[in-house]
C-alpha positions as CSV (number, residue, x, y, z in Angstrom):
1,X,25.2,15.1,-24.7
2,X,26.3,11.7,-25.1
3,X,27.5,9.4,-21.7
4,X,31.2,8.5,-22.4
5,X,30.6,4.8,-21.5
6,X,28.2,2.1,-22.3
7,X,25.6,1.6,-19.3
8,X,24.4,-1.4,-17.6
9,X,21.0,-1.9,-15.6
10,X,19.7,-4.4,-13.5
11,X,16.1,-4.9,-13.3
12,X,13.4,-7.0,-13.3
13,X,12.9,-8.0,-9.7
14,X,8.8,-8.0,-8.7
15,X,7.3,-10.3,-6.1
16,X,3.8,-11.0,-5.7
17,X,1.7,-13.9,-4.3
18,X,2.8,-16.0,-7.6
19,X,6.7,-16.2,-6.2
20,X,7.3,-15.0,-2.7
21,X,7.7,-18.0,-0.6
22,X,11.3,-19.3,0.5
23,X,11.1,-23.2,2.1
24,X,14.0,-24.1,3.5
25,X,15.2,-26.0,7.2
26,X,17.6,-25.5,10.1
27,X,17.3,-29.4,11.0
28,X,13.5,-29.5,12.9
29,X,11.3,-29.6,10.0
30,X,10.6,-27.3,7.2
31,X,10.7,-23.3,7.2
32,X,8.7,-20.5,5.2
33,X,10.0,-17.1,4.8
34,X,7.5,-15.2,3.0
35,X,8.6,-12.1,0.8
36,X,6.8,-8.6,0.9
37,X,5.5,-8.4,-2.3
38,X,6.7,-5.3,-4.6
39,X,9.4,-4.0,-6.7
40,X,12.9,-4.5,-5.5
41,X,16.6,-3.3,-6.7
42,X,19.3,-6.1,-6.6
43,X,20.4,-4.7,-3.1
44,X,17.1,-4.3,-2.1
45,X,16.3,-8.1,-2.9
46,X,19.0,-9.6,-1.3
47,X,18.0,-7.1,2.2
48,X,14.4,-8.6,2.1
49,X,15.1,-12.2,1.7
50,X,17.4,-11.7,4.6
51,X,14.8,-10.1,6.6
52,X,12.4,-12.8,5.6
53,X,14.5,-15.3,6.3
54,X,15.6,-14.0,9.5
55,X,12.2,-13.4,11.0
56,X,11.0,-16.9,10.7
57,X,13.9,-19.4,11.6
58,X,16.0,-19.2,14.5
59,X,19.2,-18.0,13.5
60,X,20.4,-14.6,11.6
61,X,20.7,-14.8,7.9
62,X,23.2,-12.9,5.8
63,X,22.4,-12.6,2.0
64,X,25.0,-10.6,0.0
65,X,25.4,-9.8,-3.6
66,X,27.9,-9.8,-6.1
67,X,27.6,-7.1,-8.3
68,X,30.1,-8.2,-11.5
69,X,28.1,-12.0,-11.6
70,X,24.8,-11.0,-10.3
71,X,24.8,-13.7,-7.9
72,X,23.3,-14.1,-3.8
73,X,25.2,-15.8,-1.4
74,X,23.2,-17.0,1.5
75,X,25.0,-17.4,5.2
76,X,24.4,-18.3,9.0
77,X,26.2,-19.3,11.7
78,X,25.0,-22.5,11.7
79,X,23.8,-25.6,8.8
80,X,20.7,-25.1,7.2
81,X,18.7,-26.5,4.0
82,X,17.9,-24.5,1.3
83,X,14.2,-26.7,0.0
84,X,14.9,-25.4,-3.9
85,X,13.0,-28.2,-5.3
86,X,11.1,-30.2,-2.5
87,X,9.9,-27.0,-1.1
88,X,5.8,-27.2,-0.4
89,X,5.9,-24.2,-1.7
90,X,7.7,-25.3,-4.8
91,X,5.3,-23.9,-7.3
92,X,5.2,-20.5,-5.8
93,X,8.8,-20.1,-5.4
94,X,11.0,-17.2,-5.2
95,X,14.4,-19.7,-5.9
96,X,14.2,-18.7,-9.3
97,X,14.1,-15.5,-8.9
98,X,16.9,-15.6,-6.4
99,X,19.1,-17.5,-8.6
100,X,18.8,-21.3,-7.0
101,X,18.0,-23.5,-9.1
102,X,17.7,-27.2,-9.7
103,X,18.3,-30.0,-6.4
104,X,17.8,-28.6,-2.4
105,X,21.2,-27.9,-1.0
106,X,22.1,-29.2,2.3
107,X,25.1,-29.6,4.8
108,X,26.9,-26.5,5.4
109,X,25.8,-23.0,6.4
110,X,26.5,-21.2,2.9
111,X,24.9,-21.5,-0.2
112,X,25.7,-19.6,-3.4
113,X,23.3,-18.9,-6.4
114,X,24.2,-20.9,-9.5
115,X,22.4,-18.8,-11.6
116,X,22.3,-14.3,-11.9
117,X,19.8,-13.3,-9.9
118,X,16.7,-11.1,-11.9
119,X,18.1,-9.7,-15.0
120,X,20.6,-7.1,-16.8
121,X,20.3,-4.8,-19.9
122,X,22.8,-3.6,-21.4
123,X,22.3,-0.9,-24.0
124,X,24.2,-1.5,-27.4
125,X,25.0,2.2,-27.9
126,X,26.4,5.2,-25.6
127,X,23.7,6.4,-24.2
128,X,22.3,9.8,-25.8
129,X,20.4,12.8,-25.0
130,X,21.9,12.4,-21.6
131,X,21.5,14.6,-18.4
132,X,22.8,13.3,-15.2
133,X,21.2,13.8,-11.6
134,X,24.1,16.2,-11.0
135,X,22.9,18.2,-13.7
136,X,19.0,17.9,-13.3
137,X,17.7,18.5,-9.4
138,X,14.3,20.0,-8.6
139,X,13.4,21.5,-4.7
140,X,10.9,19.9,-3.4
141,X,7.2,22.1,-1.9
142,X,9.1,25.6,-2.9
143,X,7.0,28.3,-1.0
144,X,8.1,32.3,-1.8
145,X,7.5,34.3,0.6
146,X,7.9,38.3,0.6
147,X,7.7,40.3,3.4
148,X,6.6,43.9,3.8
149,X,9.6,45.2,3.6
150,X,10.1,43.2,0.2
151,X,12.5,40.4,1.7
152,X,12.5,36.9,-0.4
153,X,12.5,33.9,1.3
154,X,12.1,30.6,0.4
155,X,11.2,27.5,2.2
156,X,11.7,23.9,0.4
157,X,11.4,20.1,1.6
158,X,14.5,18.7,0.1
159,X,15.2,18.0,-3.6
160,X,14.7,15.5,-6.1
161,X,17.1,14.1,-8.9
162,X,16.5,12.9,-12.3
163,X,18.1,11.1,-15.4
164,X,17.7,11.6,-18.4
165,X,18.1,9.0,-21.4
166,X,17.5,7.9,-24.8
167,X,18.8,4.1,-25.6
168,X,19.3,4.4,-29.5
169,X,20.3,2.0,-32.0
170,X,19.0,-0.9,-30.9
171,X,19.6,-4.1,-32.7
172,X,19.2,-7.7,-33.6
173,X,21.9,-6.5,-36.6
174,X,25.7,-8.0,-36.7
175,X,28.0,-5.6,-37.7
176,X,32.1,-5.4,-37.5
177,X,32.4,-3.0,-34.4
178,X,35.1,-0.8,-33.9
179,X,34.0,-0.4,-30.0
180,X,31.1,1.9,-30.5
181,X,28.8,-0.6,-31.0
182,X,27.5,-3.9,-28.8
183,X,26.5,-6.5,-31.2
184,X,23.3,-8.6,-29.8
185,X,21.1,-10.6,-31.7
186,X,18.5,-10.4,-29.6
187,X,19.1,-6.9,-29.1
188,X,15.7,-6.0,-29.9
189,X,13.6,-8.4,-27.5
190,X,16.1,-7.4,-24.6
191,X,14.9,-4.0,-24.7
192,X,11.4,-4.7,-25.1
193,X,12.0,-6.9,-21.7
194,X,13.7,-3.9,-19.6
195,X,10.9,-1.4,-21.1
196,X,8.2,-4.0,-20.1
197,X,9.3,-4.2,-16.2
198,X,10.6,-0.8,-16.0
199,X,7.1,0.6,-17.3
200,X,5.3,-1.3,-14.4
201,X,6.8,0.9,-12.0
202,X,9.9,-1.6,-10.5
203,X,13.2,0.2,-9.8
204,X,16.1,-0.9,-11.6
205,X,19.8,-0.3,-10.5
206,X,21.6,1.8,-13.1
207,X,25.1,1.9,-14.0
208,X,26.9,4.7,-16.0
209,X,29.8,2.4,-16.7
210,X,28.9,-1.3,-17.0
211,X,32.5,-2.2,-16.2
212,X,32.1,-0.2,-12.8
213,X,29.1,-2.2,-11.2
214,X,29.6,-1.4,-8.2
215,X,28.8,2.8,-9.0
216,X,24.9,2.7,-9.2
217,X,21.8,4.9,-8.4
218,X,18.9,3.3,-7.9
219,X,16.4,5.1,-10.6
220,X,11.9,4.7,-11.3
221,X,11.1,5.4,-14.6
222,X,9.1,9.2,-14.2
223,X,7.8,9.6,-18.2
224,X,8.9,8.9,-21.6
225,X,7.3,10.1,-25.0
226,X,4.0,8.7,-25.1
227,X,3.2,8.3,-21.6
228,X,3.4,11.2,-18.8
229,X,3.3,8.6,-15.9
230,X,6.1,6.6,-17.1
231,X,3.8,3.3,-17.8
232,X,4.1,3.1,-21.4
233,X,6.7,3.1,-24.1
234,X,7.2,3.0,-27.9
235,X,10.2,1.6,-29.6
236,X,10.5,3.9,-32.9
237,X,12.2,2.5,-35.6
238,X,14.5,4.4,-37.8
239,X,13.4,3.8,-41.3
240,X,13.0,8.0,-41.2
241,X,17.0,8.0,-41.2
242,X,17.1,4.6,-43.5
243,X,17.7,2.6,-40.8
244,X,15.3,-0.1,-40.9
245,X,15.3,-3.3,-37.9
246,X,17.0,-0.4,-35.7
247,X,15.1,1.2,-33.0
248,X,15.1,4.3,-30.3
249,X,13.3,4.2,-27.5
250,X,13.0,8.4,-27.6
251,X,13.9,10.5,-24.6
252,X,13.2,8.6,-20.8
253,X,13.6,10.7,-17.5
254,X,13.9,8.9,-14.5
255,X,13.5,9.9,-10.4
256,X,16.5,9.3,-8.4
257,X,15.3,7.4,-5.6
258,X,16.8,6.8,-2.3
Protein backbone atom coordinates (compact mmCIF):
# COMPACT_ATOMS: atom_id res chain seq x y z
CA UNK A 1 0.00 0.00 0.00
CA UNK A 2 0.80 3.39 -0.61
CA UNK A 3 0.95 6.15 2.65
CA UNK A 4 -1.77 8.81 1.83
CA UNK A 5 0.72 11.72 2.60
CA UNK A 6 4.13 12.75 1.72
CA UNK A 7 6.68 12.01 4.74
CA UNK A 8 9.23 14.05 6.28
CA UNK A 9 12.42 12.83 8.32
CA UNK A 10 14.79 14.41 10.41
CA UNK A 11 18.20 13.03 10.65
CA UNK A 12 21.55 13.48 10.54
CA UNK A 13 22.58 14.25 14.06
CA UNK A 14 26.05 12.17 15.17
CA UNK A 15 28.52 13.51 17.73
CA UNK A 16 31.91 12.38 18.16
CA UNK A 17 35.27 13.85 19.46
CA UNK A 18 35.34 16.04 15.98
CA UNK A 19 32.07 18.31 17.31
CA UNK A 20 31.01 17.70 20.89
CA UNK A 21 32.14 20.63 22.78
CA UNK A 22 29.72 23.61 23.81
CA UNK A 23 31.95 26.91 25.26
CA UNK A 24 29.96 29.28 26.54
CA UNK A 25 29.89 31.70 30.07
CA UNK A 26 27.62 32.61 32.98
CA UNK A 27 29.82 35.87 33.69
CA UNK A 28 33.18 34.14 35.60
CA UNK A 29 35.12 32.98 32.76
CA UNK A 30 34.50 30.48 30.11
CA UNK A 31 32.40 27.13 30.27
CA UNK A 32 32.62 23.54 28.50
CA UNK A 33 29.83 21.31 28.24
CA UNK A 34 30.91 18.30 26.54
CA UNK A 35 28.42 16.09 24.48
CA UNK A 36 28.13 12.18 24.74
CA UNK A 37 29.16 11.12 21.59
CA UNK A 38 26.49 9.05 19.48
CA UNK A 39 23.53 9.16 17.37
CA UNK A 40 20.81 11.43 18.50
CA UNK A 41 16.96 12.22 17.26
CA UNK A 42 16.10 15.97 17.13
CA UNK A 43 14.49 15.59 20.70
CA UNK A 44 17.08 13.61 21.83
CA UNK A 45 19.75 16.37 20.80
CA UNK A 46 18.14 19.15 22.32
CA UNK A 47 17.73 16.66 25.97
CA UNK A 48 21.67 16.10 25.86
CA UNK A 49 22.88 19.59 25.25
CA UNK A 50 20.70 20.39 28.16
CA UNK A 51 22.11 17.80 30.23
CA UNK A 52 25.57 18.86 29.21
CA UNK A 53 25.09 22.14 29.69
CA UNK A 54 23.42 21.76 32.96
CA UNK A 55 26.09 19.53 34.50
CA UNK A 56 28.86 21.90 34.10
CA UNK A 57 27.65 25.57 34.82
CA UNK A 58 25.78 26.70 37.71
CA UNK A 59 22.45 27.22 36.68
CA UNK A 60 19.67 24.85 34.96
CA UNK A 61 19.48 24.93 31.27
CA UNK A 62 16.32 24.51 29.15
CA UNK A 63 16.77 23.60 25.36
CA UNK A 64 13.53 23.20 23.42
CA UNK A 65 12.78 22.44 19.87
CA UNK A 66 10.61 23.59 17.32
CA UNK A 67 9.48 21.03 15.30
CA UNK A 68 7.89 23.14 12.02
CA UNK A 69 11.50 25.30 11.79
CA UNK A 70 13.82 22.91 13.11
CA UNK A 71 15.29 25.32 15.37
CA UNK A 72 16.73 25.11 19.57
CA UNK A 73 16.00 27.66 21.83
CA UNK A 74 18.31 27.78 24.67
CA UNK A 75 17.08 29.21 28.31
CA UNK A 76 18.05 29.89 32.04
CA UNK A 77 17.09 31.78 34.70
CA UNK A 78 19.75 33.98 34.53
CA UNK A 79 22.32 35.82 31.52
CA UNK A 80 24.75 33.73 29.99
CA UNK A 81 27.11 33.80 26.81
CA UNK A 82 26.81 31.52 24.27
CA UNK A 83 31.11 31.45 22.90
CA UNK A 84 29.70 30.49 19.01
CA UNK A 85 32.77 31.87 17.50
CA UNK A 86 35.48 32.74 20.29
CA UNK A 87 34.92 29.41 21.87
CA UNK A 88 38.50 27.54 22.58
CA UNK A 89 36.95 24.97 21.46
CA UNK A 90 35.89 26.73 18.24
CA UNK A 91 37.22 24.14 15.89
CA UNK A 92 35.63 21.25 17.51
CA UNK A 93 32.22 22.73 17.91
CA UNK A 94 28.92 21.40 18.20
CA UNK A 95 27.25 25.23 17.35
CA UNK A 96 26.93 24.13 13.98
CA UNK A 97 25.33 21.39 14.51
CA UNK A 98 23.05 22.97 16.97
CA UNK A 99 22.12 25.61 14.68
CA UNK A 100 24.24 28.80 16.07
CA UNK A 101 26.08 30.22 13.85
CA UNK A 102 28.27 33.16 13.12
CA UNK A 103 29.19 36.08 16.22
CA UNK A 104 28.89 34.83 20.30
CA UNK A 105 25.65 36.05 21.65
CA UNK A 106 25.53 37.72 24.88
CA UNK A 107 23.20 39.73 27.30
CA UNK A 108 20.07 38.02 28.07
CA UNK A 109 19.22 34.53 29.24
CA UNK A 110 17.63 33.13 25.77
CA UNK A 111 19.18 32.39 22.73
CA UNK A 112 17.46 31.04 19.62
CA UNK A 113 19.19 29.10 16.68
CA UNK A 114 19.39 31.10 13.53
CA UNK A 115 19.85 28.31 11.50
CA UNK A 116 17.66 24.38 11.48
CA UNK A 117 19.32 22.28 13.53
CA UNK A 118 20.83 18.75 11.70
CA UNK A 119 18.88 18.10 8.68
CA UNK A 120 15.39 17.06 6.92
CA UNK A 121 14.48 14.74 3.91
CA UNK A 122 11.62 14.92 2.50
CA UNK A 123 10.72 12.27 0.00
CA UNK A 124 9.30 13.54 -3.42
CA UNK A 125 6.78 10.76 -3.76
CA UNK A 126 4.05 9.00 -1.40
CA UNK A 127 5.76 6.62 0.08
CA UNK A 128 5.24 2.97 -1.31
CA UNK A 129 5.35 -0.54 -0.30
CA UNK A 130 4.28 0.76 3.07
CA UNK A 131 3.51 -1.18 6.37
CA UNK A 132 3.13 0.71 9.40
CA UNK A 133 4.25 -0.35 13.11
CA UNK A 134 0.54 -0.89 13.75
CA UNK A 135 0.49 -3.27 11.14
CA UNK A 136 4.02 -5.01 11.63
CA UNK A 137 4.91 -6.00 15.61
CA UNK A 138 7.01 -9.01 16.53
CA UNK A 139 7.09 -10.63 20.45
CA UNK A 140 10.07 -10.44 21.72
CA UNK A 141 12.06 -14.13 23.40
CA UNK A 142 8.68 -16.16 22.59
CA UNK A 143 9.16 -19.51 24.59
CA UNK A 144 6.13 -22.36 24.04
CA UNK A 145 5.60 -24.29 26.49
CA UNK A 146 3.21 -27.52 26.65
CA UNK A 147 2.46 -29.18 29.58
CA UNK A 148 1.57 -32.83 30.19
CA UNK A 149 -1.77 -32.45 29.98
CA UNK A 150 -1.17 -30.64 26.48
CA UNK A 151 -1.78 -26.86 27.78
CA UNK A 152 0.07 -24.00 25.56
CA UNK A 153 1.52 -21.34 27.04
CA UNK A 154 3.58 -18.76 25.99
CA UNK A 155 5.90 -16.49 27.74
CA UNK A 156 7.36 -13.19 25.73
CA UNK A 157 9.51 -10.04 26.77
CA UNK A 158 7.59 -7.38 25.12
CA UNK A 159 7.34 -6.55 21.36
CA UNK A 160 8.98 -4.80 18.79
CA UNK A 161 7.60 -2.54 15.88
CA UNK A 162 8.73 -2.01 12.43
CA UNK A 163 8.22 0.20 9.21
CA UNK A 164 8.35 -0.60 6.23
CA UNK A 165 9.27 1.72 3.15
CA UNK A 166 10.36 2.17 -0.33
CA UNK A 167 11.17 6.04 -1.30
CA UNK A 168 10.52 5.91 -5.19
CA UNK A 169 10.87 8.31 -7.79
CA UNK A 170 13.50 10.15 -6.81
CA UNK A 171 14.60 13.22 -8.85
CA UNK A 172 16.73 15.99 -9.85
CA UNK A 173 13.86 16.22 -12.84
CA UNK A 174 11.29 19.43 -13.11
CA UNK A 175 8.08 18.54 -14.03
CA UNK A 176 4.45 20.38 -13.84
CA UNK A 177 3.03 18.72 -10.66
CA UNK A 178 -0.43 18.16 -10.12
CA UNK A 179 0.34 17.52 -6.19
CA UNK A 180 1.70 14.01 -6.52
CA UNK A 181 4.88 14.95 -7.09
CA UNK A 182 7.69 17.20 -5.02
CA UNK A 183 9.92 18.80 -7.52
CA UNK A 184 13.78 19.05 -6.20
CA UNK A 185 16.65 19.57 -8.16
CA UNK A 186 18.81 18.13 -5.98
CA UNK A 187 16.52 15.50 -5.33
CA UNK A 188 18.94 12.96 -6.00
CA UNK A 189 22.04 14.07 -3.67
CA UNK A 190 19.36 14.61 -0.81
CA UNK A 191 18.62 11.12 -0.76
CA UNK A 192 22.05 9.88 -1.06
CA UNK A 193 22.65 12.21 2.22
CA UNK A 194 19.67 10.61 4.36
CA UNK A 195 20.79 6.99 3.12
CA UNK A 196 24.47 7.89 3.99
CA UNK A 197 23.61 8.78 7.82
CA UNK A 198 20.82 6.59 8.20
CA UNK A 199 23.04 3.49 7.05
CA UNK A 200 25.59 4.39 9.88
CA UNK A 201 23.23 3.38 12.36
CA UNK A 202 21.84 7.12 13.64
CA UNK A 203 18.05 7.32 14.36
CA UNK A 204 16.15 9.72 12.47
CA UNK A 205 12.71 11.11 13.60
CA UNK A 206 10.02 10.07 11.07
CA UNK A 207 7.01 11.76 10.05
CA UNK A 208 3.98 10.18 8.18
CA UNK A 209 2.62 13.58 7.30
CA UNK A 210 5.25 16.31 6.80
CA UNK A 211 2.65 18.97 7.55
CA UNK A 212 2.04 17.23 11.02
CA UNK A 213 5.61 17.46 12.54
CA UNK A 214 4.79 17.16 15.65
CA UNK A 215 3.35 13.09 15.01
CA UNK A 216 6.70 11.20 14.89
CA UNK A 217 8.32 7.74 15.89
CA UNK A 218 11.66 7.68 16.29
CA UNK A 219 12.86 4.72 13.81
CA UNK A 220 16.92 2.75 13.15
CA UNK A 221 17.23 1.57 9.86
CA UNK A 222 16.99 -2.71 10.47
CA UNK A 223 17.90 -3.88 6.50
CA UNK A 224 17.26 -2.92 3.15
CA UNK A 225 17.94 -4.96 -0.25
CA UNK A 226 21.57 -5.39 -0.33
CA UNK A 227 22.46 -5.34 3.21
CA UNK A 228 20.83 -7.54 6.10
CA UNK A 229 22.20 -5.22 8.86
CA UNK A 230 20.84 -2.08 7.51
CA UNK A 231 24.52 -0.54 6.76
CA UNK A 232 24.37 -0.37 3.06
CA UNK A 233 22.05 0.86 0.38
CA UNK A 234 21.66 0.99 -3.49
CA UNK A 235 19.83 3.65 -5.30
CA UNK A 236 18.30 1.62 -8.44
CA UNK A 237 17.59 3.60 -11.24
CA UNK A 238 14.56 3.02 -13.43
CA UNK A 239 15.78 2.80 -16.90
CA UNK A 240 14.00 -1.02 -16.61
CA UNK A 241 10.58 1.08 -16.67
CA UNK A 242 12.22 3.90 -19.13
CA UNK A 243 12.72 6.03 -16.50
CA UNK A 244 16.15 7.10 -16.70
CA UNK A 245 17.80 10.02 -13.92
CA UNK A 246 14.88 8.50 -11.61
CA UNK A 247 15.74 6.25 -8.72
CA UNK A 248 14.18 3.76 -5.90
CA UNK A 249 15.82 3.10 -3.05
CA UNK A 250 13.95 -0.65 -2.95
CA UNK A 251 12.10 -1.89 0.06
CA UNK A 252 13.71 -0.45 3.81
CA UNK A 253 12.33 -1.88 7.20
CA UNK A 254 12.98 0.05 10.12
CA UNK A 255 12.89 -0.81 14.26
CA UNK A 256 10.62 1.35 16.21
CA UNK A 257 12.67 2.46 18.93
CA UNK A 258 11.66 3.97 22.08
Amino acid sequence: MALNSFARFYYGLSIDTTNNKVNFSEGAGELTATLTSGGYTFEEFADEIERSMSSVGGQAYTVTTNRVTRRLTIAAAGNFTLKISTGSNAGISSYPLMGFTGADVTGTNTYAGNTECGSEYTPQFKLQDYISSDDWQESVSVAVNESASGTIETVSFGTRSFVQMNIKYISDKLWPTNGNWINNPSGVADARAFLQSITQKVPVEFMPDKDAPITFQKLLLEKTPVSKNGTGYILKELYDRNLPDIYETGVLVFRVQT
